[in-house]
C-alpha positions in Angstrom: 0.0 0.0 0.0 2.8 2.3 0.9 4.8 1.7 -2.4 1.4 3.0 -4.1 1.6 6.2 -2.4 5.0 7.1 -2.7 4.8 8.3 -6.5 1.6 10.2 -5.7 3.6 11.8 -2.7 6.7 12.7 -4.7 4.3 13.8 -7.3 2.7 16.0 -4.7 5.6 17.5 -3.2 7.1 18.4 -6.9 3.9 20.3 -7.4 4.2 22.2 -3.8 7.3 23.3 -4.8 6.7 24.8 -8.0 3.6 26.5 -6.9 5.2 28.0 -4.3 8.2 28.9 -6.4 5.7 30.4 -8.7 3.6 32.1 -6.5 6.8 33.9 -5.0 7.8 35.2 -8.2 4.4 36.3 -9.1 4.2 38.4 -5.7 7.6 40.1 -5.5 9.1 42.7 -8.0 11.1 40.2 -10.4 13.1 42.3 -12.9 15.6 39.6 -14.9 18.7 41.1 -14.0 20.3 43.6 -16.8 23.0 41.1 -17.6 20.8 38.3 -19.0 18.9 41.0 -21.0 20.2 41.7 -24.7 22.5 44.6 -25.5 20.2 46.6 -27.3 20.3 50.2 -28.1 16.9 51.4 -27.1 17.6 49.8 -23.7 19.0 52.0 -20.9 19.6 50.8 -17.4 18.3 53.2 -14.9 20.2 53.7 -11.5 18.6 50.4 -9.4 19.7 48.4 -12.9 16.1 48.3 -13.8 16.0 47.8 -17.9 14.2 50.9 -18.9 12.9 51.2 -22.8 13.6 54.3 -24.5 10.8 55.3 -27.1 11.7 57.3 -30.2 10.0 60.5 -29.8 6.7 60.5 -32.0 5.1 63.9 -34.0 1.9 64.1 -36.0 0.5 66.9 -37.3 -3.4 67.9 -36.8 -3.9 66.6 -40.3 -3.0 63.6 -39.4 -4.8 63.1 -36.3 -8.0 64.1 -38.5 -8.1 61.1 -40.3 -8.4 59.4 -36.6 -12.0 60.8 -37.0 -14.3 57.4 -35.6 -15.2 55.7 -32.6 -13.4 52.7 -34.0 -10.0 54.7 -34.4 -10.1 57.9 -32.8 -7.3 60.0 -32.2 -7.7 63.5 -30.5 -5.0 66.3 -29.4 -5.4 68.2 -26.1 -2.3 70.5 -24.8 -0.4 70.0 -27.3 0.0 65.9 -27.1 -2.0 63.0 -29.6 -3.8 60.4 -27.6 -5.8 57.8 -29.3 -9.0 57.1 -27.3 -10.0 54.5 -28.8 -10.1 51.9 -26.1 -11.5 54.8 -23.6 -14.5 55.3 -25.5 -16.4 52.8 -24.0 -14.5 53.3 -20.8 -15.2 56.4 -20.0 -17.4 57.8 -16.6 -19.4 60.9 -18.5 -20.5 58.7 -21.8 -19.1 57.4 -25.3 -20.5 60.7 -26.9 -18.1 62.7 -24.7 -15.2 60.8 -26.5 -16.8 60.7 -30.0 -17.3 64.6 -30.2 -13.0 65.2 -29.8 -12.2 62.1 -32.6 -9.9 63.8 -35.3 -9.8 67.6 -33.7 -8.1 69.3 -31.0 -9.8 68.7 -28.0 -7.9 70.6 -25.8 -11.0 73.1 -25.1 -13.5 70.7 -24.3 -10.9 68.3 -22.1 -9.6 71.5 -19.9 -13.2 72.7 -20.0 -14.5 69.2 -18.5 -11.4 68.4 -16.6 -9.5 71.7 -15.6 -6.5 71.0 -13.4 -8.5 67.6 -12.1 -5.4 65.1 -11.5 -7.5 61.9 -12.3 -8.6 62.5 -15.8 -4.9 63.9 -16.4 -3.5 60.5 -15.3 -6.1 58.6 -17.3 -5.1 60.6 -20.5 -1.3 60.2 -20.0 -1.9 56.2 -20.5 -3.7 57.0 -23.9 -0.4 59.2 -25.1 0.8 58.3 -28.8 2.9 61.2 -29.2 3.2 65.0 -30.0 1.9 67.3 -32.4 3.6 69.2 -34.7 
């Protein structure tokens, strides 16, 4: 009887120690260390030797943007900045026509208008970022 339960028990015990393995990984802050990463140009390391990814600066001019002009791809400018909204549209607290109306213009007006110096809706917007305008 014991003989039968000695595979199930190692089987057991392999198990235990890879969830746990897992689950310790999964709840701490693993960052592979910079040495095993690849040597790649757009990679910086920052001062803790976290890997940090260095985007090319993006531009688009308002003409652009304006082709963005649908709730399936919209686009919008505000400040100075492109965001596409896309995603947000259905996301967001105030209504899908809020989003809609600043698809393919500068919605700078009706954002600041809405939002003024509100931090919330400034942090929301900054995740949406695509790049500048020209």
């Amino acid at each position: 009887m014991l003989s039968k339960l000695i595979p199930q028990l190692v089987f057991l015990a392999i198990g235990l120690v890879v969830t746990t393995g897992l689950a310790y990984i999964m709840n701490t802050n693993y960052v592979p260390s910079a040495q095993n990463m690849s040597n790649n140009s757009n990679t910086a390391t920052s001062t803790n030797s976290t890997p940090v990814t260095q985007t090319p600066a993006t531009t688009y001019t308002l003409a652009q943007v304006a082709t963005h002009n649908t709730p399936q791809n919209c686009w919008t400018t505000i400040n100075g900045e492109v965001y596409n909204l896309t995603l947000w549209i259905a996301n967001h607290p105030g209504g899908e026509d809020a989003i809609i109306s600043l698809c393919g213009i500068d919605g700078s007006g009706a954002f600041n208008g809405q939002h003024g110096d509100q931090p919330n809706p400034a942090k929301m917007l900054a995740s949406f970022k695509i790049g500048t305008l020209k």
